[in-house]
C-alpha positions as a Markdown table, in Angstrom:
| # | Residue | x | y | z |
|---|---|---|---|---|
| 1 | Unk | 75.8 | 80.0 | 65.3 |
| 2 | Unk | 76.3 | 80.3 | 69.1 |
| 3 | Unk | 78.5 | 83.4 | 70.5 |
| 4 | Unk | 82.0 | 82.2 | 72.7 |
| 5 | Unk | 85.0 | 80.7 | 72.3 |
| 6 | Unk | 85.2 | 78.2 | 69.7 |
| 7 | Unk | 86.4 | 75.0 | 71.0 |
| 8 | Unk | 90.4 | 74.5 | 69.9 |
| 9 | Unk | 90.5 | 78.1 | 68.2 |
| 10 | Unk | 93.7 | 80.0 | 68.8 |
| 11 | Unk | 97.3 | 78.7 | 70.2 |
| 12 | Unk | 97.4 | 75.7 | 72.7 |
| 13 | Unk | 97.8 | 77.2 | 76.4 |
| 14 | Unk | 101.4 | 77.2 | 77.1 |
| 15 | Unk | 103.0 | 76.9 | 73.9 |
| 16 | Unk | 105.6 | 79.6 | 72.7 |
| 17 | Unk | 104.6 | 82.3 | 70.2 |
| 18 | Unk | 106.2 | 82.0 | 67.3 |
| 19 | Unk | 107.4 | 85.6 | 66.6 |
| 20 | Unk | 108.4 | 86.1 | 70.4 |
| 21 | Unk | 111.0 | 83.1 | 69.9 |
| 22 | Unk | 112.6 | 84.5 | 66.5 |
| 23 | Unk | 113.2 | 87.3 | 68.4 |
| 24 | Unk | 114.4 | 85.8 | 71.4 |
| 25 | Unk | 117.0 | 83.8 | 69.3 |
| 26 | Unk | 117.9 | 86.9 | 67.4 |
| 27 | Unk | 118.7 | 89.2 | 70.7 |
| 28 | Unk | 120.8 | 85.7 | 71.7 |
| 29 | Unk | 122.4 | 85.5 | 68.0 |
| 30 | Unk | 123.4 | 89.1 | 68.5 |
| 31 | Unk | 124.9 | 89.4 | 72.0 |
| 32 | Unk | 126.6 | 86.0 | 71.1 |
| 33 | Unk | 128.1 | 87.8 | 67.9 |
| 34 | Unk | 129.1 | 90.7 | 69.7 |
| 35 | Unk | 129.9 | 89.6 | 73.4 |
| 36 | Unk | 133.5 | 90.6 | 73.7 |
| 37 | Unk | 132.5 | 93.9 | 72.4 |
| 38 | Unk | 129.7 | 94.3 | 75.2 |
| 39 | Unk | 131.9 | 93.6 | 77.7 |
| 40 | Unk | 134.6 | 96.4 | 76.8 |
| 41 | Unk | 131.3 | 98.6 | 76.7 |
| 42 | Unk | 130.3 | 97.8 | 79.9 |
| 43 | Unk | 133.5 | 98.0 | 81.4 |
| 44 | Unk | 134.2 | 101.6 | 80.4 |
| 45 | Unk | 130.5 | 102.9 | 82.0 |
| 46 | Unk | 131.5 | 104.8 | 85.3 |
| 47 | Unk | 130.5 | 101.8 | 88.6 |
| 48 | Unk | 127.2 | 103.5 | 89.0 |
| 49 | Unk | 125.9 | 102.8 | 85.4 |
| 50 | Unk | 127.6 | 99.7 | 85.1 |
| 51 | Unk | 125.8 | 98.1 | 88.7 |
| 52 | Unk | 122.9 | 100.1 | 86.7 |
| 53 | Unk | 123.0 | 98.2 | 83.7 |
| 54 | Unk | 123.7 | 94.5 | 85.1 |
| 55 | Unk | 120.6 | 94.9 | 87.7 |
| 56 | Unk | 118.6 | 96.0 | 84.6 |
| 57 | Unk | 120.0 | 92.9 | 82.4 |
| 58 | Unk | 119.1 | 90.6 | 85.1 |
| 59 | Unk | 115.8 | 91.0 | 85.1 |
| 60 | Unk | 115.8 | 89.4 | 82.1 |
| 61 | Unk | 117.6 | 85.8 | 83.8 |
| 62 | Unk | 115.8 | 85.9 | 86.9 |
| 63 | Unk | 112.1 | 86.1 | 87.9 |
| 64 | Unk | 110.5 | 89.2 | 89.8 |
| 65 | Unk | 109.3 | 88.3 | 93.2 |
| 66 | Unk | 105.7 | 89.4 | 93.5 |
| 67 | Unk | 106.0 | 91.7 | 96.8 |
| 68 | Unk | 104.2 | 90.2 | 99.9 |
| 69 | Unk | 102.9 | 91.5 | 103.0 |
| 70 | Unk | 103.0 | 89.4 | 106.1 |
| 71 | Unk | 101.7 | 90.8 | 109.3 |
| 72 | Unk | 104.2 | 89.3 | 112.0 |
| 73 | Unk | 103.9 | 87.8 | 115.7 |
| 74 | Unk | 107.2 | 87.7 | 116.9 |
| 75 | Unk | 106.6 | 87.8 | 120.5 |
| 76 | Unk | 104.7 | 84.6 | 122.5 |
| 77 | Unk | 102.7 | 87.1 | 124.6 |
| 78 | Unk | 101.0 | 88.6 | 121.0 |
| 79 | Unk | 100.4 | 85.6 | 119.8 |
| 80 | Unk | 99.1 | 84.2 | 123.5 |
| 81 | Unk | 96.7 | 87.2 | 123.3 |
| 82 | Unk | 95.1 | 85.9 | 120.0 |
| 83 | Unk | 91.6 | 84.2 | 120.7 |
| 84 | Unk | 91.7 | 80.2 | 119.2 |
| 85 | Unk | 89.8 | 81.7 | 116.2 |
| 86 | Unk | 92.4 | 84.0 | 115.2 |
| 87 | Unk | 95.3 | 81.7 | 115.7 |
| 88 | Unk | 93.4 | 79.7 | 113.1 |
| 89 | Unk | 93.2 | 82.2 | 110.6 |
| 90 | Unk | 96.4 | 82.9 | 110.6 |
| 91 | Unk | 97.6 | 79.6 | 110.3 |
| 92 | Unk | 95.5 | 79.4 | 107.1 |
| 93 | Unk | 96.9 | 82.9 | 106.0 |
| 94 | Unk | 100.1 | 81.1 | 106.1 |
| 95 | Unk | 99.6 | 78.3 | 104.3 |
| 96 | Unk | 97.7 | 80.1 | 101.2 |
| 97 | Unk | 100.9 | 82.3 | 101.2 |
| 98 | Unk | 103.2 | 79.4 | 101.2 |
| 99 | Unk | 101.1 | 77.7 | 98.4 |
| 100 | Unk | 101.6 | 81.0 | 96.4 |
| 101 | Unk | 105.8 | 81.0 | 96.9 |
């Protein structure tokens, strides 16, 4: 018997895991249930913990941008004084970040 991954062992790549979903579906069944109630709740927090608690539940509808840095050439003289060589490179440094976004 050879060591490694066994060929088809496991979930398929990509597909949902089972327990995650029920409880996915139960958070939904829940705030679905109890919606009018959440939003009383939420309006009596003071503005601060209310702006608190929506930017918190949003995280949970919208995906985090991954933080990038991008080292800037604003001015035509900078980017005049760049040899042909580094104008290159950061033309390609561009393009991999714009494949990434």
């Amino acid at each position: 018997m050879k060591g490694g991954k066994r060929e088809n062992a496991g979930r398929p790549k990509g597909s949902p895991n089972k327990d995650t979903k029920a409880l996915r579906e139960r958070v939904a069944t829940l705030l679905d249930d109890r919606w009018d109630q959440f939003l009383k709740d939420i309006d009596k927090l003071s503005e601060k913990d209310r702006v608190d608690t929506l930017i918190k539940l949003l995280e949970y509808t919208l995906p985090k941008l991954s933080r990038t840095e991008i080292n800037d050439v604003t001015d035509i003289e900078a980017l005049m004084s760049l040899s042909q060589e580094e104008r290159l490179e950061r033309l390609e440094a561009i393009k991999k970040l714009k494949k990434v976004v």
